[in-house]
Structures are given as C-alpha cells and as structure tokens.
N, C-alpha and C positions, 0 to 999 in steps of 0.2 A: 325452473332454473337448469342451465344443461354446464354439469361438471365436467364432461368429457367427450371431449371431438374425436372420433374414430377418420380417420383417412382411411380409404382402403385403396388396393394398389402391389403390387408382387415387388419384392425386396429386390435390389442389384442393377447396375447401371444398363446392363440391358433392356429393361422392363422403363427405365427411370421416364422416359418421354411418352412411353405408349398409350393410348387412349385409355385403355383401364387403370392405369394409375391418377384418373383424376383428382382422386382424394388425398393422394399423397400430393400434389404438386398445392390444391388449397390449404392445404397445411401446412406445408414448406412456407406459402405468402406468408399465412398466420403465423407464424412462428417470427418470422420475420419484422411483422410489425409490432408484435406485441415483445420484443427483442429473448425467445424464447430459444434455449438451444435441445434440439435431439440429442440424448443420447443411448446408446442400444443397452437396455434393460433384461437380460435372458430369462429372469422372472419371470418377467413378463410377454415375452416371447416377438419384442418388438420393439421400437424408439420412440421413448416418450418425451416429452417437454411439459414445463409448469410454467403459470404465469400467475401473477394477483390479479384479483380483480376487486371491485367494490363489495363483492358477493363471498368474497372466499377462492380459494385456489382453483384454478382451471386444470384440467390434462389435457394432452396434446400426442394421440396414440397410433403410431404409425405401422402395424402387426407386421413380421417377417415372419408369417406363415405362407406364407403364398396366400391369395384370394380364398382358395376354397378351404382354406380352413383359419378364419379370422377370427373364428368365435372364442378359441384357447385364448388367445388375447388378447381380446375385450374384457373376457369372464375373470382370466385374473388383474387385469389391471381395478373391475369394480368390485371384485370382495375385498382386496387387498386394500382400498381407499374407501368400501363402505358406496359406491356409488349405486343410485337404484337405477332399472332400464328407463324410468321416465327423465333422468337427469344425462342420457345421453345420446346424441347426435350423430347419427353415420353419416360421411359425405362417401358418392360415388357416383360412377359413370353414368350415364343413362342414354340406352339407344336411342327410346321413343324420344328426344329431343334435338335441337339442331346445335350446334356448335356455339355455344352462346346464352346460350337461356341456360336458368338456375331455377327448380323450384324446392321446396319447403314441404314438406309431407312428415302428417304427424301418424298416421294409420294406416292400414294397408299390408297385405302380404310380401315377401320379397321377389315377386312379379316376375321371377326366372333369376334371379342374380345369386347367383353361387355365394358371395362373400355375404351377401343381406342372409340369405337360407344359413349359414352355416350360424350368423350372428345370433338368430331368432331361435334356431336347435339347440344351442350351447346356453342361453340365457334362458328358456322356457317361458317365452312369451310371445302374443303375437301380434302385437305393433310397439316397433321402436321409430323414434325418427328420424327423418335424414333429409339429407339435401342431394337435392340431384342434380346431377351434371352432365347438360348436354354432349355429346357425342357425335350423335348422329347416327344414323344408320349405313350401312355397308350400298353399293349398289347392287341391280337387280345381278342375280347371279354369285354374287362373291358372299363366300364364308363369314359368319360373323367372329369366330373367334377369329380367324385372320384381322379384320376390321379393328376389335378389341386391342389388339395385340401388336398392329402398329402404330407406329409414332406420327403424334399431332404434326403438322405444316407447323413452320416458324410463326407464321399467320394467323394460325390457329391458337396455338401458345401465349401472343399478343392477347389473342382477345377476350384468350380464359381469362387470363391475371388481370385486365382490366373491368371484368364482371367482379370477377372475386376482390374489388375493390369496395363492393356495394355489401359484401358481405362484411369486411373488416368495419364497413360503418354501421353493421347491423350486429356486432357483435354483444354489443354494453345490452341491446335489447335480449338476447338471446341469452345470455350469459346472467340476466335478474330476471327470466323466467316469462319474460312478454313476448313471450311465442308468436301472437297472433298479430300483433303490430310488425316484428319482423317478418312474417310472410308479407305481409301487404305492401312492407318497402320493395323487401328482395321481387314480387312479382311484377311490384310497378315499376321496375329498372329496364 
C-alpha cells in the first residue's frame, strides 16, 4: 500500500517547468484529479496534500528543500504520520529515459540522483520505490545539469500530462498495495 507520493523537484517559479521538476508537475496532475490542495507545511519542510482513498488517507509531498536535500522532508512528513519506507513512492526525472515513458522500480540504488541519495541517507534504507520520469538525455557535448535544469518544450509538457494520465488510472492499484499489477499497466502504456 503506498501512503505517500514524494514529488521531487526544487521549490519556486523559476525551477517550476524544468526537467528536474518532474515529480512536482505529476503531483500537481494528482492533486488535481483527486481534487487535493497543497499547502506549504514548514514542519514539514514542504507542500503537502491529503486525499481518501478506499485504503485510508493518502499524502501528497512536494519538499521545498531543494533536490539535494529532500530526505528532511520525506523523514518528517513519515514519523510524524507513522508512514513506513515500504508505504512510499518517489516520482522523479530520469535521464536513462526518452520524454515519455514512465517506469515503476521497487529496488535499486539511487543510480546518481541527488534527491533519490539524500531520500535513502535520511530514511536508512536501501530500496525505496519510485517512479521514473523520462527526460531524456542532454546531447553529445552539453552539460547535464544544464539539461536538468531547463524547461520541458510546450510539447514536451503535452506529453508528460498525457502519460501521467495512465498513472491517475493506476492509482486505486497502487494506493491498495497491488504494485505489480500497476507496473504492468503503467509499462504496457
């Protein structure tokens, strides 16, 4: 059962469209569809949202730590609500992928990703799961934190929110704990 969706992503309208904010923009959809609203929690070190579900309450955890330090608020938002590392979901960018594809990973190290490392140091475990967010890679030559750190095409934008629709239908799965059913929809999309 996953109690809490981490978005990752660096807080403030500058960052709001850039490629490493992918997990804040599938959060925004979610929040959206399940009529949930953010609001900035300093507890907690970042903008959270609640929803029902048939399962019990959901969070919706958007950290305004910047990326490299996400893990303050993941870690308070799960002792303060009792949530364990297997009951929660990080979404974020993912290079190794093309602009479009979404995959489901339950295991695994944080493969270079700053906000995944800081998650997994702060919690003292080492596999949490997440969903990954194509990107894409930079071309040959250019900088990948430049790559990260600018903004999706209009086109690009499009086509997130239109995956991340196959996620909104894969939530009730995800959300009562049938993990392995919703990998198999979200890869067969």
């Amino acid at each position: 059962m996953i109690k809490l969706f981490v978005g990752l992503g660096n807080p403030g309208k500058k960052y709001q469209r850039n490629r490493h904010n992918a997990g804040f923009l599938l959060l925004d959809e979610l929040a959206k569809d399940k009529g949930a609203v953010f609001s900035q929690q300093s507890r907690f070190f970042g903008d959270l949202a609640e929803f029902s579900s048939s399962a019990g309450k959901v969070y919706l955890l958007k950290p305004s730590t910047f990326m490299n330090r996400s893990g303050q608020s993941v870690s308070a938002v799960m002792k303060y609500y009792k949530i364990k590392p297997e009951e929660v979901l990080v979404v974020h960018d993912e290079l190794d992928f093309e602009v479009g594809i979404l995959r489901l990973k339950s295991t695994g190290g944080h493969g270079g990703h700053n906000g995944l490392r800081d998650i997994i140091a702060s919690l003292g475990v080492k596999d949490i799961k997440r969903l990954r967010v194509g990107i894409g890679r930079p071309g040959t030559g250019k900088v990948v934190a430049d790559h990260v750190l600018s903004d999706f095409s209009k086109a690009d934008v499009q086509q997130i929110k239109e995956i991340f629709y196959g996620v909104m239908l894969c939530m009730p799965l995800l959300v009562a704990g049938e993990y392995d059913e919703a990998v198999q929809k979200i890869h067969s999309a």
